[in-house]
ChimeraX commands (.cxc) that place a marker at each C-alpha (Angstrom):
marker #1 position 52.72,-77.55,78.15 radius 0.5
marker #1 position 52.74,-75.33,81.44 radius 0.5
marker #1 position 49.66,-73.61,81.95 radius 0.5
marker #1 position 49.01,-69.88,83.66 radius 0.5
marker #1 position 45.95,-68.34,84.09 radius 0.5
marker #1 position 45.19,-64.60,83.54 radius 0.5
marker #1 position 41.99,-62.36,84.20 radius 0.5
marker #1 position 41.46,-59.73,82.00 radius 0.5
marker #1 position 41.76,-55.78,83.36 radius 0.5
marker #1 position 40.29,-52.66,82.05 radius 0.5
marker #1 position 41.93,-49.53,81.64 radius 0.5
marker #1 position 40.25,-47.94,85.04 radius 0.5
marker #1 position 42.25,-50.79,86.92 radius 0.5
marker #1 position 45.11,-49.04,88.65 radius 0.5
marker #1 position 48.29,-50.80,87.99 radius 0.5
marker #1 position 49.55,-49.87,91.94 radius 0.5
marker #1 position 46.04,-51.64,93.24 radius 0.5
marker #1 position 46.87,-54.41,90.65 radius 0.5
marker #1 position 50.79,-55.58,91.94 radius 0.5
marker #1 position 48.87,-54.60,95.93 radius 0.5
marker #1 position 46.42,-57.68,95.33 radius 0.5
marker #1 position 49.26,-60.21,94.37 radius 0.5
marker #1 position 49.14,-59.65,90.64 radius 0.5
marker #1 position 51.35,-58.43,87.64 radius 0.5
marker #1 position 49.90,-56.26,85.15 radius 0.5
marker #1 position 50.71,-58.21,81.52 radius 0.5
marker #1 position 49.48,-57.72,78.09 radius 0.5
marker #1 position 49.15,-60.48,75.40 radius 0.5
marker #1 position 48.97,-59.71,71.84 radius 0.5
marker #1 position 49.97,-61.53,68.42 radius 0.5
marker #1 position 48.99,-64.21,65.70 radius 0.5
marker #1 position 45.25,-64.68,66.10 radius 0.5
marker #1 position 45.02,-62.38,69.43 radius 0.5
marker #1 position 43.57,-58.53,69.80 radius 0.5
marker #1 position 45.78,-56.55,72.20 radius 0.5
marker #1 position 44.82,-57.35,75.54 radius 0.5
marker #1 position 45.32,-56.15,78.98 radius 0.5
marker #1 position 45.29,-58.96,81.54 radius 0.5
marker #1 position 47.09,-59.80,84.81 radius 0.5
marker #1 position 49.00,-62.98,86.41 radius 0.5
marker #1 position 49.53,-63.67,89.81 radius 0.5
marker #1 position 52.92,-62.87,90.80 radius 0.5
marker #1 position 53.70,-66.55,92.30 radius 0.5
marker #1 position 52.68,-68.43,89.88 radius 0.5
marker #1 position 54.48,-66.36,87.09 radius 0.5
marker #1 position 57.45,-66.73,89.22 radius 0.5
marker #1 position 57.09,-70.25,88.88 radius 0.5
marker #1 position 56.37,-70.61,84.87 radius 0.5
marker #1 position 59.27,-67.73,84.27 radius 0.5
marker #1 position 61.81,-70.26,86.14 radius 0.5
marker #1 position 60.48,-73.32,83.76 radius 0.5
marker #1 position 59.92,-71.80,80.71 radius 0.5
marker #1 position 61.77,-68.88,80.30 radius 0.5
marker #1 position 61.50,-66.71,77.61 radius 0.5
marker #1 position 61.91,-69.43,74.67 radius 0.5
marker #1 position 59.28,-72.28,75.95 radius 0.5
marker #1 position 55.69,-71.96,74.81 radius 0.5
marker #1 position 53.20,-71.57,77.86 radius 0.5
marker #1 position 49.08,-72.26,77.99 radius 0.5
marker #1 position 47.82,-68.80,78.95 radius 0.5
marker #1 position 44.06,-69.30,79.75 radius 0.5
marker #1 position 42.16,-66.19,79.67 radius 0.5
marker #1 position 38.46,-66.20,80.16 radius 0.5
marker #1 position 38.80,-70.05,79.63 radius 0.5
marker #1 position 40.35,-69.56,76.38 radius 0.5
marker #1 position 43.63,-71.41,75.87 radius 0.5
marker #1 position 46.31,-69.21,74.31 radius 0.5
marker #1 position 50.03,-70.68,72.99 radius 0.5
marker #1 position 52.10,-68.05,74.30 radius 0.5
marker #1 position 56.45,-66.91,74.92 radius 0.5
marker #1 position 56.80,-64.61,77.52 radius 0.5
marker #1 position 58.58,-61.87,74.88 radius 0.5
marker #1 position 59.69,-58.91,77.31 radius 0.5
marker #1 position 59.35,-58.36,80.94 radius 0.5
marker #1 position 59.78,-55.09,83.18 radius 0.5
marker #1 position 61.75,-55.77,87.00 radius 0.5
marker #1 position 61.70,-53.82,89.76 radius 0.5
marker #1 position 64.91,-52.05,90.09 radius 0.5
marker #1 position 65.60,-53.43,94.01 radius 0.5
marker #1 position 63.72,-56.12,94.74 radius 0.5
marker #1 position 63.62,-57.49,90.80 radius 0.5
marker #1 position 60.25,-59.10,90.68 radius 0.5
marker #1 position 58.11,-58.67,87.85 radius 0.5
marker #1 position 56.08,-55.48,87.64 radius 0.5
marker #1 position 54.79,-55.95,83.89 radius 0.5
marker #1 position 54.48,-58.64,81.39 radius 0.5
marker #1 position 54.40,-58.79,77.90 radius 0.5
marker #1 position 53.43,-62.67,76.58 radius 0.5
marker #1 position 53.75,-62.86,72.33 radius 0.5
marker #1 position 51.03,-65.04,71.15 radius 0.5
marker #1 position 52.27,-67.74,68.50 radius 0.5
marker #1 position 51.26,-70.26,65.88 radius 0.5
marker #1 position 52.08,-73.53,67.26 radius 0.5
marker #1 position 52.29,-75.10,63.63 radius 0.5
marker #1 position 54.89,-72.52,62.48 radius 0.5
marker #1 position 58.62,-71.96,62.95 radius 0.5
marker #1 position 60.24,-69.40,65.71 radius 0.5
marker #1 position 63.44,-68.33,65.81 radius 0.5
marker #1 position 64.91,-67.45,69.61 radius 0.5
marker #1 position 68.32,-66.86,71.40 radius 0.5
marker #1 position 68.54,-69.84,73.65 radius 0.5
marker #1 position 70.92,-69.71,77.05 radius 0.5
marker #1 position 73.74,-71.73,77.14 radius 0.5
marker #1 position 74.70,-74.00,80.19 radius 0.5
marker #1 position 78.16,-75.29,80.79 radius 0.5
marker #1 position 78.61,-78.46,81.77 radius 0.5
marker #1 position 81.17,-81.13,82.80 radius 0.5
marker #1 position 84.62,-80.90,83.60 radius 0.5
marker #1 position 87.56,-79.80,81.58 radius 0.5
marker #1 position 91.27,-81.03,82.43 radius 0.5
marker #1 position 92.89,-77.62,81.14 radius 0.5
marker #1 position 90.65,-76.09,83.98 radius 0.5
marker #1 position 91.81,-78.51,86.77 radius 0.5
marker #1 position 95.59,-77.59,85.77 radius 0.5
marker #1 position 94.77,-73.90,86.28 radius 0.5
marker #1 position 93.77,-72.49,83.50 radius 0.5
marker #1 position 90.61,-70.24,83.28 radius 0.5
marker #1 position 87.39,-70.80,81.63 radius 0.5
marker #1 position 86.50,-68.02,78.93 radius 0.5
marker #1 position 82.43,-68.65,77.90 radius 0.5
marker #1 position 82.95,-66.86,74.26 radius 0.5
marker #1 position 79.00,-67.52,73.76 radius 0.5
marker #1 position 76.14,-67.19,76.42 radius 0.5
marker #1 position 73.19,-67.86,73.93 radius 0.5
marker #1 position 72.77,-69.18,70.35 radius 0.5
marker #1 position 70.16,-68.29,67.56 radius 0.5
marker #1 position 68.01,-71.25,66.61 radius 0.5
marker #1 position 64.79,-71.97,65.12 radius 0.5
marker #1 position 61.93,-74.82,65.26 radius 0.5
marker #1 position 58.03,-75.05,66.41 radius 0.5
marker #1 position 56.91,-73.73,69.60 radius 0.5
marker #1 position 56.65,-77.06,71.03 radius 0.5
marker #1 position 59.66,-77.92,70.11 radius 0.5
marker #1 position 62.13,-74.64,71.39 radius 0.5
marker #1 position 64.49,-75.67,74.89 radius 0.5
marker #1 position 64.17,-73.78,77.78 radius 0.5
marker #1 position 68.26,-73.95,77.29 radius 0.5
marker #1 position 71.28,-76.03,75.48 radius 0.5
marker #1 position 74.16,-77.99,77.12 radius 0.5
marker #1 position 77.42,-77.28,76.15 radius 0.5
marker #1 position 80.24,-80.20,77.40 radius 0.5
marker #1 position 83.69,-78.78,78.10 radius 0.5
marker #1 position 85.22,-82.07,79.19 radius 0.5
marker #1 position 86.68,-81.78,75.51 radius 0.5
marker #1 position 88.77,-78.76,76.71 radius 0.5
marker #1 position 91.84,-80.79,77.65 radius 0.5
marker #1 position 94.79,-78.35,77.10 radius 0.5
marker #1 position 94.74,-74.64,76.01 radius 0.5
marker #1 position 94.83,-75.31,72.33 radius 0.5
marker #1 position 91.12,-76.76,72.33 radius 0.5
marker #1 position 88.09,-74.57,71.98 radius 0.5
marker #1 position 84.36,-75.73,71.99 radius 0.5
marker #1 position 82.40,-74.97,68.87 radius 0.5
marker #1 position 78.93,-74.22,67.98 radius 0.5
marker #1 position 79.06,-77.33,66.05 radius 0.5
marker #1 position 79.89,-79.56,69.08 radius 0.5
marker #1 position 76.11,-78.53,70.40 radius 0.5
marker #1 position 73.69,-81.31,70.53 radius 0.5
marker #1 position 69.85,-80.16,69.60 radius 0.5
marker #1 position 67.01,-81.43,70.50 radius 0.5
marker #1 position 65.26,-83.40,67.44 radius 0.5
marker #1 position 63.13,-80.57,64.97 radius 0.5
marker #1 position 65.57,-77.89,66.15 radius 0.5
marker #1 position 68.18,-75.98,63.81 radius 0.5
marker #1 position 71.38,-73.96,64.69 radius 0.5
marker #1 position 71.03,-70.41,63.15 radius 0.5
marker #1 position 74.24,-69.22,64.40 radius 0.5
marker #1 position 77.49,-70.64,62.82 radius 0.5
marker #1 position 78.84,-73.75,63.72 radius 0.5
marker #1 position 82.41,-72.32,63.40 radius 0.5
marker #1 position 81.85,-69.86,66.39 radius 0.5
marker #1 position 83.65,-70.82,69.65 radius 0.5
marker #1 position 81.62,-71.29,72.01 radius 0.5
marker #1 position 84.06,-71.73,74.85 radius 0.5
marker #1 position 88.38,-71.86,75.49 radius 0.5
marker #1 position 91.15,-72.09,78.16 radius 0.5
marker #1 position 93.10,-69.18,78.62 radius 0.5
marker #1 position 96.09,-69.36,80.85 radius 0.5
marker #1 position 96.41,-67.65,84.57 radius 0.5
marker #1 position 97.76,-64.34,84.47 radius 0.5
marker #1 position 100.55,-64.05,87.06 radius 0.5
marker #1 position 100.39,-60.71,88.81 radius 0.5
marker #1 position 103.95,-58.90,88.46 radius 0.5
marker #1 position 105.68,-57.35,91.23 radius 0.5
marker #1 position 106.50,-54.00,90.55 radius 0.5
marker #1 position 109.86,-53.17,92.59 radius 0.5
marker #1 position 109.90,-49.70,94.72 radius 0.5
marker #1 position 111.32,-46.57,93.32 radius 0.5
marker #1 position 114.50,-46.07,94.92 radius 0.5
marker #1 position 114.77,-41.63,95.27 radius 0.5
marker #1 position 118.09,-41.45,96.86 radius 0.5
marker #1 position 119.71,-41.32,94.20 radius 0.5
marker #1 position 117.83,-38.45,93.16 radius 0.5
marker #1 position 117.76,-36.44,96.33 radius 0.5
marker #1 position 121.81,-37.26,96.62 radius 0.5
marker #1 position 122.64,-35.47,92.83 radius 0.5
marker #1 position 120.06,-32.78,93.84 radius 0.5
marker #1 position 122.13,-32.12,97.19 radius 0.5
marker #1 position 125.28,-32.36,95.10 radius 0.5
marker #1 position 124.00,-29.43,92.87 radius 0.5
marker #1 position 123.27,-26.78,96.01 radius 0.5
marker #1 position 126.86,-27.86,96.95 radius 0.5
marker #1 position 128.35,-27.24,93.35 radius 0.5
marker #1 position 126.51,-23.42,93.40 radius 0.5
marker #1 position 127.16,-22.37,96.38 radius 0.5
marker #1 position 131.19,-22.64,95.59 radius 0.5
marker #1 position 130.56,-21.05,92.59 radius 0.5
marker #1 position 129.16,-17.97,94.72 radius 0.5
marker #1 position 131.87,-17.47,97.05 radius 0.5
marker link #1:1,2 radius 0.2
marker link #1:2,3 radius 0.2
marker link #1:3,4 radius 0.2
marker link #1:4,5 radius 0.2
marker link #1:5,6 radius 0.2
marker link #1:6,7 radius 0.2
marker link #1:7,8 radius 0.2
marker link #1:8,9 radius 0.2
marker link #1:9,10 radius 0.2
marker link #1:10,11 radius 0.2
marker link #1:11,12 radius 0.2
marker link #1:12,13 radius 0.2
marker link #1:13,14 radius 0.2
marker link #1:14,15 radius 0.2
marker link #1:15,16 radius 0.2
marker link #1:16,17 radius 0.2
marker link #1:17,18 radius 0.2
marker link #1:18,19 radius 0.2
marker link #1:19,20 radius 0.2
marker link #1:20,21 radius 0.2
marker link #1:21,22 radius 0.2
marker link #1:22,23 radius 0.2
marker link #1:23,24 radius 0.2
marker link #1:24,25 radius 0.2
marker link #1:25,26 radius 0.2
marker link #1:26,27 radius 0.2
marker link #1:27,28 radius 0.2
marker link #1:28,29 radius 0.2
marker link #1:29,30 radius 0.2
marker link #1:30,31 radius 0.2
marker link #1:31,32 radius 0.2
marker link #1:32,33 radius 0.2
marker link #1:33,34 radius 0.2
marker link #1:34,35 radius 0.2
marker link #1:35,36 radius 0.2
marker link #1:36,37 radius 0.2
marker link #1:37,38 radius 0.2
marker link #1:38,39 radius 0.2
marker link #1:39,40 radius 0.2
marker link #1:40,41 radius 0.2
marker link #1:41,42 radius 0.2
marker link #1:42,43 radius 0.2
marker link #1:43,44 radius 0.2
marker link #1:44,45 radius 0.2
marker link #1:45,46 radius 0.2
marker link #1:46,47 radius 0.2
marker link #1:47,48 radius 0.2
marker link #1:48,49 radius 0.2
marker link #1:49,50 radius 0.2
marker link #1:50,51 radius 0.2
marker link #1:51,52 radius 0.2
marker link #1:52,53 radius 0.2
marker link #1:53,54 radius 0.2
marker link #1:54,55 radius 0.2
marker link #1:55,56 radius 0.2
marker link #1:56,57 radius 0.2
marker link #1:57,58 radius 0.2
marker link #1:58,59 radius 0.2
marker link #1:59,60 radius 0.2
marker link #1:60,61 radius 0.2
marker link #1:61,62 radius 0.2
marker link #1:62,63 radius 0.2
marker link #1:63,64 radius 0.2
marker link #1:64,65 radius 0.2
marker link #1:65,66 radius 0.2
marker link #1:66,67 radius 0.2
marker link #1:67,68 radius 0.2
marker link #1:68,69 radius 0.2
marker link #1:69,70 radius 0.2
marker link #1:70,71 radius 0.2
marker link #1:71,72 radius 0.2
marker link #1:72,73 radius 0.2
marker link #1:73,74 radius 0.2
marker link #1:74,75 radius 0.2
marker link #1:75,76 radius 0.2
marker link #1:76,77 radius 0.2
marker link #1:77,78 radius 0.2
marker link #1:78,79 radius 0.2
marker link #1:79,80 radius 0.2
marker link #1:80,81 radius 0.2
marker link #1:81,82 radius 0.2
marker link #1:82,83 radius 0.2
marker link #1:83,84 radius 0.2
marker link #1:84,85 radius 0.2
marker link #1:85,86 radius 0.2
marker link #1:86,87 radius 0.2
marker link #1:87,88 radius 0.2
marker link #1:88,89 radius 0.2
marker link #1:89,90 radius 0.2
marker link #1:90,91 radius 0.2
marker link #1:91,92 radius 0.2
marker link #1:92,93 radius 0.2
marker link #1:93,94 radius 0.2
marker link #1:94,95 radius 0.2
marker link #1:95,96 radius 0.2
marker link #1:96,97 radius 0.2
marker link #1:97,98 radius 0.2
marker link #1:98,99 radius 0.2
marker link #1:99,100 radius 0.2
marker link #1:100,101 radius 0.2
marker link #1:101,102 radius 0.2
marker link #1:102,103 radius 0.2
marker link #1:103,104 radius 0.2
marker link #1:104,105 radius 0.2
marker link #1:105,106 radius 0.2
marker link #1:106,107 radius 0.2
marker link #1:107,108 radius 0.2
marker link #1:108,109 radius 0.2
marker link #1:109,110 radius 0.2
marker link #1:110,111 radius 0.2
marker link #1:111,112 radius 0.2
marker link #1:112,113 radius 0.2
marker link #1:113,114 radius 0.2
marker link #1:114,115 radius 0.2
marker link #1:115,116 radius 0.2
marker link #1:116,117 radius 0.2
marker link #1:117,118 radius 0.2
marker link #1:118,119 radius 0.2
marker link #1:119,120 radius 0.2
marker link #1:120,121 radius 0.2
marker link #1:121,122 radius 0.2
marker link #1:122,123 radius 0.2
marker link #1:123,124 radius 0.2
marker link #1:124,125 radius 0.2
marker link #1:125,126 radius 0.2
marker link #1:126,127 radius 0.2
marker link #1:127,128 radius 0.2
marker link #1:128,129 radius 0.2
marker link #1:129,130 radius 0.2
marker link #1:130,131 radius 0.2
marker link #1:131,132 radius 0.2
marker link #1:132,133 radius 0.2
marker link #1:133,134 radius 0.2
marker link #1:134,135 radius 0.2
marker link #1:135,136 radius 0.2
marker link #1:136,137 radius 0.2
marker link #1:137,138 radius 0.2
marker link #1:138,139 radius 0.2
marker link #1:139,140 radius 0.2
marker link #1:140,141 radius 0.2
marker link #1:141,142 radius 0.2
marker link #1:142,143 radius 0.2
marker link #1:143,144 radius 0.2
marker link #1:144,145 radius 0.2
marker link #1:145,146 radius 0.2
marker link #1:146,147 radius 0.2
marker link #1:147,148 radius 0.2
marker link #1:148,149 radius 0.2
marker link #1:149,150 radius 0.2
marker link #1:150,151 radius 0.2
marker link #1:151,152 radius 0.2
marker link #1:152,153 radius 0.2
marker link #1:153,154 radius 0.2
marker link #1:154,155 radius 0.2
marker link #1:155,156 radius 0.2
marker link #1:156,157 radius 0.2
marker link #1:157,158 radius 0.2
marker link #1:158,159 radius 0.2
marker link #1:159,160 radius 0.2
marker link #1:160,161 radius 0.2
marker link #1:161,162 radius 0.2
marker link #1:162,163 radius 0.2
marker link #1:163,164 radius 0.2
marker link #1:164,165 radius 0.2
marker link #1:165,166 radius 0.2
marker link #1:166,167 radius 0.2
marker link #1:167,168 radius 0.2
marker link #1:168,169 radius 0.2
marker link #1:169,170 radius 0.2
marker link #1:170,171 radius 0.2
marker link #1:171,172 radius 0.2
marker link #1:172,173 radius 0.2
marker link #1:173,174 radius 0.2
marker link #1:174,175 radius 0.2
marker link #1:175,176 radius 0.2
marker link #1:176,177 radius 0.2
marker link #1:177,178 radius 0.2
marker link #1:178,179 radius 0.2
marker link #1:179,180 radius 0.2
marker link #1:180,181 radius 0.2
marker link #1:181,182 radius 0.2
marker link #1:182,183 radius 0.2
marker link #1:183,184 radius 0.2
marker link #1:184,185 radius 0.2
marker link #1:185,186 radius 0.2
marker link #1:186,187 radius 0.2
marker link #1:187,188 radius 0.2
marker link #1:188,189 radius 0.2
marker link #1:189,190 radius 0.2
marker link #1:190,191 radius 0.2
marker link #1:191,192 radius 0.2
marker link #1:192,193 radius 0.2
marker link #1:193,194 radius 0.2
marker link #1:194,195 radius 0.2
marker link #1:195,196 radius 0.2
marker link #1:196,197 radius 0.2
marker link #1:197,198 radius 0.2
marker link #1:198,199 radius 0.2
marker link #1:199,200 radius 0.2
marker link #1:200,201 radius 0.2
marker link #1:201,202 radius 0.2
marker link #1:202,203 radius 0.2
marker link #1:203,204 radius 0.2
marker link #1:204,205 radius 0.2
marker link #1:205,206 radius 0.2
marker link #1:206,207 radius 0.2
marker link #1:207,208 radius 0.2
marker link #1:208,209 radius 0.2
view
């Protein structure tokens, strides 16, 4: 399991001194864990967000004590989008979760080479096992998109052993759609109109004399 460490903070801490010295102000809370305030340093969260994600179980040690833990929200900076604040969900590690887990597209699809253009119905799909057991992400193949006609399906997704698909396996996942051809619209021709409209000052001015 990856491991982070945290230090705990008290409420005096200033959370601008705090993200100064390297850190980012987090809180942990959950089954079997008071509310805490702790921080992380920044480069090492960096690191553990990039594995883990938000659906792999990480070892946060606080005060030596080892605590199973998904990151379950996070605040970014605006601009630079770095982590300014960190909330980790404490779980039981011998009970079910259920998660939205990213997608990842793989392989190569023949309807694609002859032009067509990938549509990714799905970016994430609901699914449930222990901590241990959650992916950072799934694999979805579209080599089996070989004309327009075939669509991916939730069922075509291969999970990990101890891991069940919440979401239905009749959902597409993923299609072909065909390249849209940009029209040329043709130039509206106004002599026509500025020839009748010449024709009319013509027609009322005999009328006059």
């Amino acid at each position: 399991m990856i491991t982070l460490n945290a230090q705990k903070r008290s409420k005096a801490d200033k959370v601008a001194d705090i993200r100064k010295n390297g850190l980012v102000p987090a809180v942990v809370y959950g089954a079997g864990v008071e509310n805490t305030s702790i921080s992380v340093p920044a480069k090492d969260y960096k690191k553990v967000y990039k594995e883990a994600g938000e659906t792999t179980a990480i070892n946060l040690i606080v005060d030596g004590k080892n605590i199973s833990v998904l990151i379950h929200a996070m605040q970014l900076d605006a601009v630079r989008g770095f982590a300014t604040h960190v909330d980790f969900l404490s779980v039981d590690m011998k009970k079910d979760i259920t998660a939205n887990v990213p997608l990842e597209f793989t392989g190569n699809s023949d309807a694609v080479k002859a032009g067509g253009v990938l549509v990714k119905v799905l970016h994430e799909v609901e699914i449930t096992s222990l901590p241990a057991n959650m992916p950072h992400s799934l694999n979805v193949d579209i080599t089996k998109l070989v004309t327009l006609e075939d669509n991916v399906f939730v069922s075509d997704i291969i999970l990990p052993p101890n891991v069940k698909m919440i979401t239905s396996m009749e959902e597409v996942v993923a299609a072909v759609t065909g390249a849209h051809e940009e029209v040329e619209t043709a130039p509206l021709d106004l002599s026509n109109i500025e020839v009748s409209k010449k024709g009319k000052k013509e027609d009322s001015s005999t009328e006059t004399a």
